[in-house]
C-alpha positions in Angstrom: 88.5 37.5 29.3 87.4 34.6 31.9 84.2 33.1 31.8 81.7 32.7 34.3 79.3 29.7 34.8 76.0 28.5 37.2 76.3 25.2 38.4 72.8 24.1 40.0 71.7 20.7 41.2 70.8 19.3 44.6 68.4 17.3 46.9 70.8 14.3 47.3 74.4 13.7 47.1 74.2 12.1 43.8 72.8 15.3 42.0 75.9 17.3 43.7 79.1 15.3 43.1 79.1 15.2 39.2 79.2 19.2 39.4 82.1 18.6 41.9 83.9 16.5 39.6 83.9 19.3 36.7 84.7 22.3 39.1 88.5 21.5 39.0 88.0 21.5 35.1 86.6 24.4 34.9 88.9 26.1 37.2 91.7 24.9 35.0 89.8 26.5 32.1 89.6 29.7 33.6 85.8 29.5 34.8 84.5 32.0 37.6 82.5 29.3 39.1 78.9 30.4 41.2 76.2 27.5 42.8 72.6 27.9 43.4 71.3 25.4 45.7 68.6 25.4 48.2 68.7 27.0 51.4 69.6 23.6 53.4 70.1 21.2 51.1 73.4 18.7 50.9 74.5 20.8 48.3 75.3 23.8 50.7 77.2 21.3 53.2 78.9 19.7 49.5 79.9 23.0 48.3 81.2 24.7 51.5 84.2 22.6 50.8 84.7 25.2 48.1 85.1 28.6 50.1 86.5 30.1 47.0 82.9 29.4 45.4 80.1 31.8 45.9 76.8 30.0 47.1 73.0 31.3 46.9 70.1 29.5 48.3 66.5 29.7 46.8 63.3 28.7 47.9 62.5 25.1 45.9 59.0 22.8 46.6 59.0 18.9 45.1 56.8 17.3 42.6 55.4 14.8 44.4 53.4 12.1 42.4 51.3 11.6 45.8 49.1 13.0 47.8 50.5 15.6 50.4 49.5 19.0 51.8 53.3 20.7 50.4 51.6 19.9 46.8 49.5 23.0 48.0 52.3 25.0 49.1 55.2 24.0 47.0 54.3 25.4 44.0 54.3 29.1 45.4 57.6 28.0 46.7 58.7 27.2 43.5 57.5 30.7 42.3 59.4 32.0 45.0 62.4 30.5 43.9 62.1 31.1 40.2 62.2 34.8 41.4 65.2 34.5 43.6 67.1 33.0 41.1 66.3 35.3 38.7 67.8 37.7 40.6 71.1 36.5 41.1 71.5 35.6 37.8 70.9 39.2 37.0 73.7 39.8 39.4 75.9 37.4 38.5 75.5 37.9 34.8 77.0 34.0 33.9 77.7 32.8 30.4 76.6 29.4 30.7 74.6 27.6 33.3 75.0 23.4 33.8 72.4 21.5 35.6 72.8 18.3 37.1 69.1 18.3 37.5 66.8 18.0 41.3 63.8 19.7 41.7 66.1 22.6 43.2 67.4 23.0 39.4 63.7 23.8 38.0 63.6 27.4 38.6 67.1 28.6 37.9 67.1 26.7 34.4 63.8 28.2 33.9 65.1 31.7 34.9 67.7 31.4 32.9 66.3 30.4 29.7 64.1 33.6 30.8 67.3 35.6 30.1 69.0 34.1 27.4 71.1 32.1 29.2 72.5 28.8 27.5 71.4 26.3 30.3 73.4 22.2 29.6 71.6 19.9 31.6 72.8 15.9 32.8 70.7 13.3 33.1 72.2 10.2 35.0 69.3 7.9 35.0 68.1 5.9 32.0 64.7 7.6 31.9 65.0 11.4 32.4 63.3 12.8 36.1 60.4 14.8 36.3 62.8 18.1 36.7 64.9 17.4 34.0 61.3 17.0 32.1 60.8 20.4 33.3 64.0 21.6 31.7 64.2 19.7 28.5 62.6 21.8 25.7 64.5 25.1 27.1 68.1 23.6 27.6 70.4 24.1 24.8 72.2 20.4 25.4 71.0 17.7 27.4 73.6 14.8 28.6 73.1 11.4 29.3 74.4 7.8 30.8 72.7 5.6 29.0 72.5 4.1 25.0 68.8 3.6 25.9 68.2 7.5 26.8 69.0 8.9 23.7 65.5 7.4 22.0 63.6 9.4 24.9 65.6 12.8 24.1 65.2 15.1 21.5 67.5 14.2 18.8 69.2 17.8 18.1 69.9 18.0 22.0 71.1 14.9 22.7 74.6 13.9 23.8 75.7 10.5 25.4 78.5 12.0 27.6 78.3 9.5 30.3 78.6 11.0 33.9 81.8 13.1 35.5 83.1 10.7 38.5 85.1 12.7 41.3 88.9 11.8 40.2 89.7 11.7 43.6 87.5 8.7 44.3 90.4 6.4 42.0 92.9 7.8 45.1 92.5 6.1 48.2 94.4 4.9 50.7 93.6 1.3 51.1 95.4 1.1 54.6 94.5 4.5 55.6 90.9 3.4 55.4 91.8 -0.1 57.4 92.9 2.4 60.4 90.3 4.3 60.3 87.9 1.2 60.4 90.5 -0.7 62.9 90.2 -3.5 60.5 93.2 -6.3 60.0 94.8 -6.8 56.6 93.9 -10.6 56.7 90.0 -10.2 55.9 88.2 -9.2 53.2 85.9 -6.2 53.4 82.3 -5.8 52.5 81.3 -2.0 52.0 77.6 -1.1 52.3 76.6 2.3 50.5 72.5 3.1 50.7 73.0 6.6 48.9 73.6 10.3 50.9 70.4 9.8 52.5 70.6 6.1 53.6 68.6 3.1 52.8 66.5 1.7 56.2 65.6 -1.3 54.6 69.2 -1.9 53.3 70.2 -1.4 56.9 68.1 -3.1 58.2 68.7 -6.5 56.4 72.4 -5.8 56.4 72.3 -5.5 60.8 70.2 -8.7 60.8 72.6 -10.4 58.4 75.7 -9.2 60.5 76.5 -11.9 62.4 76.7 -14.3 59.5 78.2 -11.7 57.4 81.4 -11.0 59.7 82.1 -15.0 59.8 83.7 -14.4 56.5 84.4 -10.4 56.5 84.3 -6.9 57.9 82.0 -4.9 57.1 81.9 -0.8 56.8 78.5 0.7 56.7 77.6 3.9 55.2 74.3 4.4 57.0 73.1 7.6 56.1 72.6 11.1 58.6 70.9 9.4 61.6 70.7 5.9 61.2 74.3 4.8 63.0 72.9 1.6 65.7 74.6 2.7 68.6 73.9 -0.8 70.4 76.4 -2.0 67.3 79.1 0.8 67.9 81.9 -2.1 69.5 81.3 -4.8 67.1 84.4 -5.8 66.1 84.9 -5.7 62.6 81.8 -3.8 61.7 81.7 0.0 61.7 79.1 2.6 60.9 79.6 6.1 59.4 76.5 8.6 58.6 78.1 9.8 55.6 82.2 10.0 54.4 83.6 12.9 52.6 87.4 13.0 52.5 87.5 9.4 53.7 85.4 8.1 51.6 88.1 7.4 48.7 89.9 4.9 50.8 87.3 3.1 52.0 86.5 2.3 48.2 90.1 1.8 48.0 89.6 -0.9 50.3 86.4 -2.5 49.8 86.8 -6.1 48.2 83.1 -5.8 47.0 80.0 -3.0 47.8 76.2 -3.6 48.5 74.8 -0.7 46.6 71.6 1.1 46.1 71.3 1.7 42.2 71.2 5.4 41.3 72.9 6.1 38.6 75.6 8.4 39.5 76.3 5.7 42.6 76.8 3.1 40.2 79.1 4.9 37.6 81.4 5.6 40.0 81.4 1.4 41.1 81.8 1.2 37.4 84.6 3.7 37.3 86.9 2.1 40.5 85.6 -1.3 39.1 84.4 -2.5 41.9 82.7 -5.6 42.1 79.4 -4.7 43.4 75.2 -6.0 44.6 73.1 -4.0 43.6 69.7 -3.6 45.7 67.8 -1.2 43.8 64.4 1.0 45.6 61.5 -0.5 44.5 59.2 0.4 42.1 56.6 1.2 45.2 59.0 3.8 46.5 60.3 5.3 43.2 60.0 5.9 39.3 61.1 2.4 38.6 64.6 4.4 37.8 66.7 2.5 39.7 65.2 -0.6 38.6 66.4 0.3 35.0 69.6 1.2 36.1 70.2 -1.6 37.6 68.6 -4.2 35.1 71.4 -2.6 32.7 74.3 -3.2 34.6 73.5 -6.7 35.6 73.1 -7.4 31.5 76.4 -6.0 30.8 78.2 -7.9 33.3 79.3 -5.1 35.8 76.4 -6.2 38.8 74.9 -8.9 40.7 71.3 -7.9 41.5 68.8 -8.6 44.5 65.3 -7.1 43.9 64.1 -5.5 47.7 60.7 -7.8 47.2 63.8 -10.9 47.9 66.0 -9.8 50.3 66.2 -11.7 53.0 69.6 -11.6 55.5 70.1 -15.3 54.3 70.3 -14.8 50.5 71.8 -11.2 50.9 74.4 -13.3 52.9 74.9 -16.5 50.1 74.9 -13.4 47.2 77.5 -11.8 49.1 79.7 -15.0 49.4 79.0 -15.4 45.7 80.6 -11.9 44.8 83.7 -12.4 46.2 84.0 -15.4 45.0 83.3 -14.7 41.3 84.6 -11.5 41.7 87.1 -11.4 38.7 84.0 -12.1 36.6 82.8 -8.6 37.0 86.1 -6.8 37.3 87.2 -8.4 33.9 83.9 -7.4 32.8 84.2 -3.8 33.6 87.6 -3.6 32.6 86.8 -4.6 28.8 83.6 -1.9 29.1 83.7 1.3 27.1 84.6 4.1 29.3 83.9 7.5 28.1 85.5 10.7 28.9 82.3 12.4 30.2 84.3 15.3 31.6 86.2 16.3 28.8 83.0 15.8 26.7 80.7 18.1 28.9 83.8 20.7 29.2 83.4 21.1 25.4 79.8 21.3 25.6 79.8 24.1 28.1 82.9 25.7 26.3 80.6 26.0 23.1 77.5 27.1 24.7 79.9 29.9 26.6 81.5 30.8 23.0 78.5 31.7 21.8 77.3 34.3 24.4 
């Protein structure tokens, strides 16, 4: 008899593509596989690459940590969404449900534990969100990244599973990507990713830096929805994409080193290709400090070069660039001797256990 499971997550790309990554898995095992999302999120555009997968939308508010007029309306919205999710897991009647965590996830893990549902939930940062906080005490397993997250986790939950990387990102089509970009073979090619929803101050520095930049290399800019220069659409050797999907495996394929934002899931999947890679991680002024961590950790173990936003300038983001490249082996040998674990295969007995049991 097959198995059904929830998959939930959403709010940016990065709390979407680890449940993409396990949805082949799971298909192999035999899973009837459902997502709850919100009603607009990136998840919905994510997942309608799945037809075959059933999708609900539910009401879902943020918890902000500042002061806003939605922290006087999003809770009902939350409420609103507890209840809708409530209901299709009635419906739906799932074994198991996996989180990858988002304020989106709060109410269907909480509806779920309502019902008796085992709910697995992933945590890619070194210190867990505020919605994964939410979901702690009433998950059954909680994954993790990091060494350093297991100290902040209970100890009879914990599992250091590490994070499931799309196996289609290790695919690309290195040349395939160079005519998509019309770039020649014969220079080297910077990639600039500032996350789904873009980083304006990463594109910002990167544009004034440009000119210096494509001296020595051609650049391909992930800009995020909305923030493509259209004054900088003919610049040879530089080309700007919102966001890639299919595409976006052979542009890693053919990236000689990547200017990165440092969310977790981002920079396990630089790990993953082994990519030699800058991180410029959000400030502490504009996050939890998460990214900060994240980054602080890669650049101790070898895999990173690191510019705090407080620095960046277009002239050192150009000499760290230069520096990459040039030292590049240092991080790919570095990456190569790292411990890789088979987070898939790990979270795919996790799930089968918790589905066992029901």
């Amino acid at each position: 008899m097959s198995k059904k499971i929830i998959l939930t997550g959403g709010g940016t790309a990065g709390h979407v593509t680890p449940n993409i990554a396990l949805i082949p898995h799971l298909k192999e095992a035999g899973y009837e596989i459902v997502y709850i999302g919100s009603y607009e999120g990136i998840e919905k555009r994510l997942i309608s690459d799945f037809p075959e997968i059933p999708y609900y939308g539910i009401a879902t508010g943020k918890f902000r940590r500042y002061l806003d007029l939605k922290n006087l309306t999003d809770p009902f919205r939350v409420i609103k969404g507890y209840a809708e999710a409530k209901k299709i897991l009635q419906k739906e009647k799932p074994d198991v449900l996996f989180s990858k965590g988002g304020f989106v996830s709060v109410p269907v893990v909480r509806a779920a534990a309502s019902l008796h549902i085992p709910c697995i939930i992933h945590e890619s940062d070194m210190t867990p969100g505020l919605a994964n906080r939410l979901c702690i005490p009433i998950a059954r397993k909680v994954c993790c990244n990091f060494p350093e997250t297991l100290k902040m986790l209970p100890e009879e939950k914990a599992v250091l599973t590490g994070s499931p990387i799309r196996e289609e990102l290790s695919s690309g089509n290195r040349i395939a990507a160079l005519e998509l970009c019309k770039f020649t073979v014969s220079k080297p090619v910077v990639m600039v990713i500032g996350g789904s929803l873009g980083a304006a101050s990463v594109n910002k520095v990167v544009r004034d830096a440009l000119d210096a930049l494509l001296q020595d290399f051609q650049v391909v800019h992930i800009c995020g929805k909305d923030k493509v220069d259209d004054q900088l659409l003919n610049v040879n050797g530089y080309k700007q994409f919102e966001y890639l999907k299919a595409e976006l495996k052979d542009v890693f394929a053919m990236a000689d080193v990547i200017i990165s934002r440092a969310g977790a899931n981002a920079i396990c999947e630089l790990l993953a290709l082994k990519k030699p890679n800058l991180l410029i991680p959000l400030p502490a002024e504009a996050s939890r400090g998460d990214q900060l961590l994240n980054a602080a950790s890669f650049e101790s173990q070898g895999y990173s070069m690191v510019i705090q936003e407080k620095d960046l300038t277009p002239e050192l983001l150009v000499e760290k660039v230069q520096e990459l490249y040039f030292t590049r082996q240092i991080y790919i040998d570095a990456m190569n001797s790292s411990m890789q674990m088979s987070s898939i295969s790990s979270i795919m007995k996790l799930i089968q256990g918790a589905a066992d049991q029901t």
